[in-house]
Each structure stands twice: as structure tokens, then as C-alpha cells.
LOVOGU-204450 format. One record per residue (C-alpha): residue number from 0; x, y, z. Coordinates in pm, 1 decimal. Layout:
SITE    i         X         Y         Z
SITE  NUM         X         Y         Z
...
***
This chain:
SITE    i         X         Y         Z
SITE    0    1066.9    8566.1    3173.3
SITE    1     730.7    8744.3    3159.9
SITE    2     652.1    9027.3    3339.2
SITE    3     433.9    8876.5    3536.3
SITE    4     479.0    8612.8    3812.7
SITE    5     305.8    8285.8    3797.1
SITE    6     109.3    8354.4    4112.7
SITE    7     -38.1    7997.6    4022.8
SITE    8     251.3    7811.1    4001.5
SITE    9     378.2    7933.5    4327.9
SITE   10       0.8    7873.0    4460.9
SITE   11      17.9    7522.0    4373.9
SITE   12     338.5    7496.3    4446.6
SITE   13     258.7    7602.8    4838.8
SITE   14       0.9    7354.4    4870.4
SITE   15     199.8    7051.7    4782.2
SITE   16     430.8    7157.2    5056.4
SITE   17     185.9    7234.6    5302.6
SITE   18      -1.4    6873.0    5204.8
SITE   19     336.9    6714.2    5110.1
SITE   20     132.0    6513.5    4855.9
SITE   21      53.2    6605.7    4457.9
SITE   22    -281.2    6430.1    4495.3
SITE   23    -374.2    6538.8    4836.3
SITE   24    -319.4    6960.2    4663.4
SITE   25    -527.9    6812.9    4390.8
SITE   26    -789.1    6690.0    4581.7
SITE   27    -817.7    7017.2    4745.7
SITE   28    -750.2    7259.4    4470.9
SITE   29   -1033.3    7077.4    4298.2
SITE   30    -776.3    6984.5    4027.0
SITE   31    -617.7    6717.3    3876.3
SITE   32    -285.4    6533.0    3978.7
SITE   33    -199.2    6624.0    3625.3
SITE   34    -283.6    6970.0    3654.5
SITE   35     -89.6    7014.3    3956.3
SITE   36     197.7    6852.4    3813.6
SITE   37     203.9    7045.7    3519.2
SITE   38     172.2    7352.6    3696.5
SITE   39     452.3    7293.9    3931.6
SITE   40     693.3    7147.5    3627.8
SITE   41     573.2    7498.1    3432.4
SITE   42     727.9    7711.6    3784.7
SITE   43    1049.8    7463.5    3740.3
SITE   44    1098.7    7529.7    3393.8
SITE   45    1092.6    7958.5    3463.3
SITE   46    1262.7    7907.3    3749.2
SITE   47    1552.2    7716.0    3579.8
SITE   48    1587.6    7478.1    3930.0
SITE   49    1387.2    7155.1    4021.4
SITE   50    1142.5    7234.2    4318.7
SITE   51    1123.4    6861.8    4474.5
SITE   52    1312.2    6536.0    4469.4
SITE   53    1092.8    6299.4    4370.3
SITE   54    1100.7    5910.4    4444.7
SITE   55     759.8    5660.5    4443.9
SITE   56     742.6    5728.4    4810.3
SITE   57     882.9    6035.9    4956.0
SITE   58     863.2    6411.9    4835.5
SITE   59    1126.2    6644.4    4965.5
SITE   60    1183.1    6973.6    4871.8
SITE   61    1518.7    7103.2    4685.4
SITE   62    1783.6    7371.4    4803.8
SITE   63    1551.0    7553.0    4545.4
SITE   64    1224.6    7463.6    4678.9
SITE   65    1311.0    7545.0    5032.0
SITE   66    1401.8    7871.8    4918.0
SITE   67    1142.0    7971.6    4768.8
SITE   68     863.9    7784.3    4988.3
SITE   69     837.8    8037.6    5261.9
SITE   70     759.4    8312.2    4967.3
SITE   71     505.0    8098.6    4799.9
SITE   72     338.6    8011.3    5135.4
SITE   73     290.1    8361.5    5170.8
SITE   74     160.8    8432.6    4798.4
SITE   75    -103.8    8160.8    4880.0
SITE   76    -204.2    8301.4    5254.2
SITE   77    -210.1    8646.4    5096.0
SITE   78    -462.3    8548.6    4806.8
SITE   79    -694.0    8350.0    4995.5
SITE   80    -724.2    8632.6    5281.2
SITE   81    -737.8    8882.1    5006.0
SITE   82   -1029.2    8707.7    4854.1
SITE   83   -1195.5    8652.1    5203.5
SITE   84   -1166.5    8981.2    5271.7
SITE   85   -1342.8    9100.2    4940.1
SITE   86   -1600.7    8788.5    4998.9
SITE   87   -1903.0    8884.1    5140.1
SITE   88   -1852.3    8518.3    5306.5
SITE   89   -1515.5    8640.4    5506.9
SITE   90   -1701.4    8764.5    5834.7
SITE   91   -1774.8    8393.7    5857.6
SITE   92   -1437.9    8212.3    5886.4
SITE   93   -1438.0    7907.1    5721.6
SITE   94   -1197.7    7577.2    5607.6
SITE   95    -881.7    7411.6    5782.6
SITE   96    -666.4    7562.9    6049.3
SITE   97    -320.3    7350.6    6099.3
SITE   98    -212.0    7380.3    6475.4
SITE   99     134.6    7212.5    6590.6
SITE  100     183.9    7201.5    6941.2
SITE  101     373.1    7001.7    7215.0
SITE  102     201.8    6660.9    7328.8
SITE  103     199.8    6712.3    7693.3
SITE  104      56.5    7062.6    7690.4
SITE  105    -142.9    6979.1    7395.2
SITE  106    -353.7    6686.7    7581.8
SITE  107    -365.2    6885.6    7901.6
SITE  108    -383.4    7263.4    7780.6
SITE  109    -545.2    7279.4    7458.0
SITE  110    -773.3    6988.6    7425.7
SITE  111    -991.8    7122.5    7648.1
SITE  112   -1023.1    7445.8    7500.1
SITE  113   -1085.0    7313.3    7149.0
SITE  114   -1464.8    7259.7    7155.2
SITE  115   -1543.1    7624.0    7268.2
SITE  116   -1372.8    7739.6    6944.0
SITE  117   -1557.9    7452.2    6701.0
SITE  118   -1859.4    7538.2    6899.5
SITE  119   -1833.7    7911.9    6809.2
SITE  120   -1701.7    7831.8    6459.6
SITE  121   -1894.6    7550.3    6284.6
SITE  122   -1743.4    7601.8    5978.6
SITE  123   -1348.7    7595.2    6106.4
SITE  124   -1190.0    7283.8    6125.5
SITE  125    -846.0    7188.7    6276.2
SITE  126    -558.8    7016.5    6128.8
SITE  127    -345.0    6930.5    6511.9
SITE  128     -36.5    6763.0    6516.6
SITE  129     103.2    6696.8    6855.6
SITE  130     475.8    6640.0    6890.2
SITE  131     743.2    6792.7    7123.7
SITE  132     980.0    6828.5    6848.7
SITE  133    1018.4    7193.6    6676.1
SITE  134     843.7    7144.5    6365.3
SITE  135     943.7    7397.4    6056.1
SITE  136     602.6    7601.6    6013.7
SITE  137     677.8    7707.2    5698.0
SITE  138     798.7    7384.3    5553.2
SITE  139     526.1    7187.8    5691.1
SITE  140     307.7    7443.4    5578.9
SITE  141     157.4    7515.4    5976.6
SITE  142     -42.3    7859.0    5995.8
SITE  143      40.5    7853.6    6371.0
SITE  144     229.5    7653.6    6686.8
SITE  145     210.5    7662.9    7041.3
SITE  146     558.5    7628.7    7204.0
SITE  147     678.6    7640.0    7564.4
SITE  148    1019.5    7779.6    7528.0
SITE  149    1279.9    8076.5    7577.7
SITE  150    1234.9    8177.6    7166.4
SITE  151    1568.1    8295.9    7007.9
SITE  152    1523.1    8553.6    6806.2
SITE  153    1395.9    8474.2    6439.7
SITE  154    1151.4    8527.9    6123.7
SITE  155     817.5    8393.4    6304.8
SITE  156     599.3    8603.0    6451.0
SITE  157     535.7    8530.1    6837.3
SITE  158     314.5    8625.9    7088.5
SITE  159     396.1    8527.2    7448.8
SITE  160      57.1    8416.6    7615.5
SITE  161     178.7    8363.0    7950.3
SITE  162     507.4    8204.4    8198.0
SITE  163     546.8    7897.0    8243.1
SITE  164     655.0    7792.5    8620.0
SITE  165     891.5    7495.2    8656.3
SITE  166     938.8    7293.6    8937.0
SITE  167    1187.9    7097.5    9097.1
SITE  168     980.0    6786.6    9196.3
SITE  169     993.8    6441.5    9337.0
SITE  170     779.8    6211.2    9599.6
SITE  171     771.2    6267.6    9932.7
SITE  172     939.5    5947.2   10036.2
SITE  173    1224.6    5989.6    9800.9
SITE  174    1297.5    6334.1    9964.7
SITE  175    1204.1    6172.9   10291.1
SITE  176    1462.5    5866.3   10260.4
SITE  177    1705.8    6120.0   10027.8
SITE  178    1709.8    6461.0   10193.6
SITE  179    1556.4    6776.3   10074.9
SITE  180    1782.1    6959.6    9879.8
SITE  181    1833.9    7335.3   10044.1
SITE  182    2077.9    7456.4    9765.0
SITE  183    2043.3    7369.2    9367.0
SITE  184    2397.1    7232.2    9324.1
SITE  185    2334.9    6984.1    9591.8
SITE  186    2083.7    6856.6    9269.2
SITE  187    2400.1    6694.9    9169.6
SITE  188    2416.1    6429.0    9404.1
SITE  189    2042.3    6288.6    9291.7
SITE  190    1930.7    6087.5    9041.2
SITE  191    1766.3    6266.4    8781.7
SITE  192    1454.6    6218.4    8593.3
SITE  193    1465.8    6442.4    8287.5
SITE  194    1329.2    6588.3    7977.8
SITE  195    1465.1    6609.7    7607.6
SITE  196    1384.2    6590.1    7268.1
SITE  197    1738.1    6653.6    7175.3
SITE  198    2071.1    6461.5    7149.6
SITE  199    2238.2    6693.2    7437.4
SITE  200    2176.9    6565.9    7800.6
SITE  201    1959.0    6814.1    7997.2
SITE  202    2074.3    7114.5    8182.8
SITE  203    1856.1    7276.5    8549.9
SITE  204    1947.4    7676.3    8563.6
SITE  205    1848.6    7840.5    8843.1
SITE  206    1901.9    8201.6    8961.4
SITE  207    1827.8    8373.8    9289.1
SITE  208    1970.5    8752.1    9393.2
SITE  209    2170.2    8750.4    9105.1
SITE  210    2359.6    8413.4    9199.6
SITE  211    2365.5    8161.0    8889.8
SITE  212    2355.9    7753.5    8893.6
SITE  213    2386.3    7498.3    8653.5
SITE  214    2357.6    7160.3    8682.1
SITE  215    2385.8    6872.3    8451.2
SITE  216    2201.0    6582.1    8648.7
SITE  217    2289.2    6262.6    8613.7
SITE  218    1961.1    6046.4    8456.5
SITE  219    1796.2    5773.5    8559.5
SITE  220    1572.5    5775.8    8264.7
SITE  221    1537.8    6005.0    8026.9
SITE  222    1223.3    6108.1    7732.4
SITE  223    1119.9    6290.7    7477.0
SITE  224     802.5    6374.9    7663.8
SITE  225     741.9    6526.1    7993.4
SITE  226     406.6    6280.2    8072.4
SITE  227     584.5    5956.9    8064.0
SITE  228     850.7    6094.1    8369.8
SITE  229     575.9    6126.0    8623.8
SITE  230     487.7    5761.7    8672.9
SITE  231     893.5    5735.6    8740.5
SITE  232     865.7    6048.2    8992.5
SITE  233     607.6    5907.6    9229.2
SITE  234     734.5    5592.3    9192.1
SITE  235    1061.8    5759.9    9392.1
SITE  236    1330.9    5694.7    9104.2
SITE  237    1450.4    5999.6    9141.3
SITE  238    1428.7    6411.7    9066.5
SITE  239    1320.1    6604.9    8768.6
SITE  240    1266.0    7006.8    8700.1
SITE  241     924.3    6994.7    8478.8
SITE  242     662.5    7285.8    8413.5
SITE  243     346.0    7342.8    8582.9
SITE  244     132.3    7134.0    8311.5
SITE  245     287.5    6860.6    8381.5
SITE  246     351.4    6816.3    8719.8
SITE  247      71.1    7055.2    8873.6
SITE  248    -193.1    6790.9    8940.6
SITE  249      38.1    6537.2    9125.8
SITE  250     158.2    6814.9    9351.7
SITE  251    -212.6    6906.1    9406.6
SITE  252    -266.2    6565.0    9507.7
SITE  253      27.4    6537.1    9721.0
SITE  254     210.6    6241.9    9514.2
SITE  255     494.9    6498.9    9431.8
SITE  256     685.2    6764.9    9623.1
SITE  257     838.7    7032.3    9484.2
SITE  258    1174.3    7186.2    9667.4
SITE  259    1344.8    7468.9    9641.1
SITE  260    1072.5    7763.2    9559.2
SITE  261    1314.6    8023.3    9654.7
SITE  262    1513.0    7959.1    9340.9
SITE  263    1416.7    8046.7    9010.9
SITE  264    1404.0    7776.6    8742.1
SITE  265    1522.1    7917.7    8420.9
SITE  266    1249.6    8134.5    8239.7
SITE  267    1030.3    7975.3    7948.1
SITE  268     631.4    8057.0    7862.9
SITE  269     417.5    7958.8    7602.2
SITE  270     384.7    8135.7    7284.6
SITE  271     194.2    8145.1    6990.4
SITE  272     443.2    8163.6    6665.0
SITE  273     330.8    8206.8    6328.8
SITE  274     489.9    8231.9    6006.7
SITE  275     571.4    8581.9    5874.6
SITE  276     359.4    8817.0    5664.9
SITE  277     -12.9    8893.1    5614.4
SITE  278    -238.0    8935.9    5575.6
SITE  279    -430.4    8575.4    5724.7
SITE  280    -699.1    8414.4    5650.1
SITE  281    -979.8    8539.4    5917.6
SITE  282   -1016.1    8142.5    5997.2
SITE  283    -693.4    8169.4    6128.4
SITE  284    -692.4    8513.6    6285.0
SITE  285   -1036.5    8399.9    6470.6
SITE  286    -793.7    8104.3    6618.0
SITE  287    -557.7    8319.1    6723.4
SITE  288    -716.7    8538.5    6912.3
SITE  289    -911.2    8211.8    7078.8
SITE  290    -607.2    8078.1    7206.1
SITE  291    -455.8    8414.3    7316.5
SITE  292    -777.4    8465.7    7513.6
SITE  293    -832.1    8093.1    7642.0
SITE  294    -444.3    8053.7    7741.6
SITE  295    -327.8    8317.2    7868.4
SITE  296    -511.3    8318.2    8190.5
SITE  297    -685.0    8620.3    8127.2
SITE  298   -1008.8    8470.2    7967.8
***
């Protein structure tokens, strides 16, 4: 092995991951497939290990490959800032910013806040992929995600923008014709409406002077997005504990009611994570500090 890296290789490399497509890093490197190929097959051959499985319609990475993608993201990130920065073009942030962020929040949140940035940055455009499913920011090559969550600790870098209230909601008549509930584990004798994304059935915390509940509720329905409950809700099927973007406008408008404000809903806010290391590209540092500003409710 030489004594120096192939920064290419692992350039190239990154790109196919982050576009999961030879051609589509080819079309944007401004090289061919075959180049591409070739220089990814050259990293395999130093390397000793086979980067991707390979079939006529899917591209997945290897044990290999995932190892050594989050590196090679970083290689890539690092020499495109590093050249912006030396640019006399990088006080002008320019080229693609890919955002991941959860549907509900993403149509009702950060839609609107969208044209201001474009508007202020003509040259920045933005790759957004909505989805309330945890997407792998490295793997998918993302330079940033929005996520409304109580983050375990890991290797992304987070910022918490602000909390996130939750409320215990349903429609007026339901509570009317059910009761109002004046203690969380009586939760347990409704119907619930609830929220998931993954295979475990949904769990309500609450906490109040140091007392603890859980509940498991028994569901009605159930979804992988928080949106399609509310029709369900004022309808009067039954209960559901759902954050403020979701369920603030029908309590505004009186078509839900939320219970039990004395009792605190298990913590969770919305962050901004991105992948480790630095430095950025200032396209995506000019992002950042948009949506830190524009959500937090300090702007």
C-alpha cells in the first residue's frame, strides 16, 4: 500500500452512497459511469474487501462498505468545505443541501420556512425527504435531519432547537359521553388512538411531583404518522397523546380537547442532528443556522 490514501477513491466512493447510484455520482462528478466504477473497483482492490453488493437493480453496501462509509463521507465533506473555504466563491454558499425530516412536522413546521432560506440563498438547493422513520444520515449520505425525539446518546452531532409539548387529546363529545379522565392510569380504560413507526405497541409516560405512570393503551387504530389520527380523534373514536404540531390547530379550533395539563407527558423536542466531523460545506452551515433561528421560537 502507498503511502498515500486514495482520497479519490474514497471521494467517489462517498458519493455513490450518498446518491446510491454509479450513474447518478457520475452525472454529478462530471465523470463517467466507467470512471466511477473504476475508481471504486481501484479502492476495492487496496482495500482487499468488496465495497457494494451489486445486482441489476439494487446497490447495497458491504460489512466493508458500511465501515468505511461514515469515514469517506467525511473525506468528501472535508474537501469540498476545504476548497470552499480557500474559494473566493465560499462566502456565497452554493449546490445541494439533503434535509430528512418527519412528515407531519415537515408539512406543518418546515415547509413554511423553506422559501425564506431559497429566497436568501438563490444558489442553495434542497434535497428533502420526508418520512417518520429514523433514516441512517451517514448511510444515506444526509448532511442534516430534523427529529422530534428524546436522542440516546450517539456519534451525531445534535442541537436541541426547542420542547416539544404533547397532549392528551380527544373531542369534546367523546369526553362528554366518556368522562374526562382526572388521573393518567384511568387512560387505560379508553380506546386509544396512537402513534408508531415501530413494531412495539405505544407507551403514554407521564410524571407529576415525582409520581410516575405508564400506560400501554389499548388501540383503536394505529399509524405510522401522527396526521392521519386526527380525522379519527374528532370523529370521537377514541384518545391519543400527540405533540403540539399536530394537534395544536384542532384544539385552537375547539374540535379537540386536551385533558390532563397537570401531568407531564414524557419529554421529547426537536433537534437538529448531523453527522460527525467538519468542517461543512458553508451551504450547509448557512442551513443550519436558518433552521436553528426559524425553529426554535426565538427568530
Amino acid at each position: 500500500m502507498s503511502k498515500l490514501p486514495d482520497l479519490e477513491g474514497l471521494a467517489v466512493f462517498a458519493k455513490v452512497v450518498e446518491l446510491r447510484s454509479f450513474a447518478a455520482a457520475a452525472d454529478e462528478l462530471s465523470m463517467s459511469k466507467a470512471t466511477v466504477s473504476k475508481a471504486v473497483t481501484r479502492l476495492e482492490e487496496r482495500l482487499g474487501a468488496r465495497l457494494f453488493n451489486r445486482t441489476s437493480r439494487r446497490l447495497a453496501l458491504t460489512d466493508a462498505g458500511q465501515s468505511l462509509v461514515e469515514r469517506a463521507t467525511r473525506v468528501l465533506a472535508e474537501a469540498q468545505a476545504a476548497e470552499e473555504e480557500a474559494s473566493s466563491q465560499s462566502s456565497a454558499p452554493r449546490g445541494v443541501v439533503r434535509l430528512a425530516a418527519p412528515m407531519s412536522l415537515g408539512i406543518t413546521t418546515l415547509g413554511p420556512v423553506l422559501p425564506g432560506f431559497l429566497a436568501a440563498y438563490p444558489e442553495v438547493s434542497i434535497d428533502l425527504h420526508l418520512s417518520d422513520a429514523t433514516v441512517d444520515l451517514v448511510g444515506a449520505g444526509f448532511d442534516m435531519a430534523l427529529r422530534v425525539a428524546s436522542l440516546p446518546d450517539s456519534s451525531l452531532v445534535a442541537r436541541r432547537l426547542r420542547s416539544v409539548t404533547r397532549y392528551v387529546v380527544a373531542s369534546p363529545d367523546y369526553w362528554e359521553l366518556q368522562g374526562r379522565p382526572r388521573h393518567p392510569a384511568h387512560l387505560a380504560e379508553h380506546r386509544g388512538v396512537t402513534y408508531g413507526h415501530q413494531s412495539a405497541p405505544e407507551t403514554w409516560r407521564f410524571t407529576q411531583a415525582g409520581e410516575e405512570v405508564s400506560i400501554r393503551p389499548r388501540a383503536a387504530i394505529r399509524a405510522n404518522n401522527g396526521d392521519v389520527l386526527v380525522p379519527s380523534l374528532v370523529a370521537g373514536i377514541g384518545v391519543a397523546v400527540l405533540p403540539d404540531f399536530i394537534v395544536g390547530p384542532a384544539i385552537a379550533e375547539g374540535k379537540l380537547e386536551a385533558v390532563l395539563a397537570d401531568w407531564t407527558a414524557a419529554p421529547i423536542a426537536l433537534h437538529l442532528v448531523m453527522p460527525p466531523g467538519g468542517p461543512r460545506p458553508a451551504r450547509v452551515e448557512a442551513l443550519a443556522a436558518y433552521l436553528a433561528k426559524t425553529l426554535s421560537g426565538k427568530s
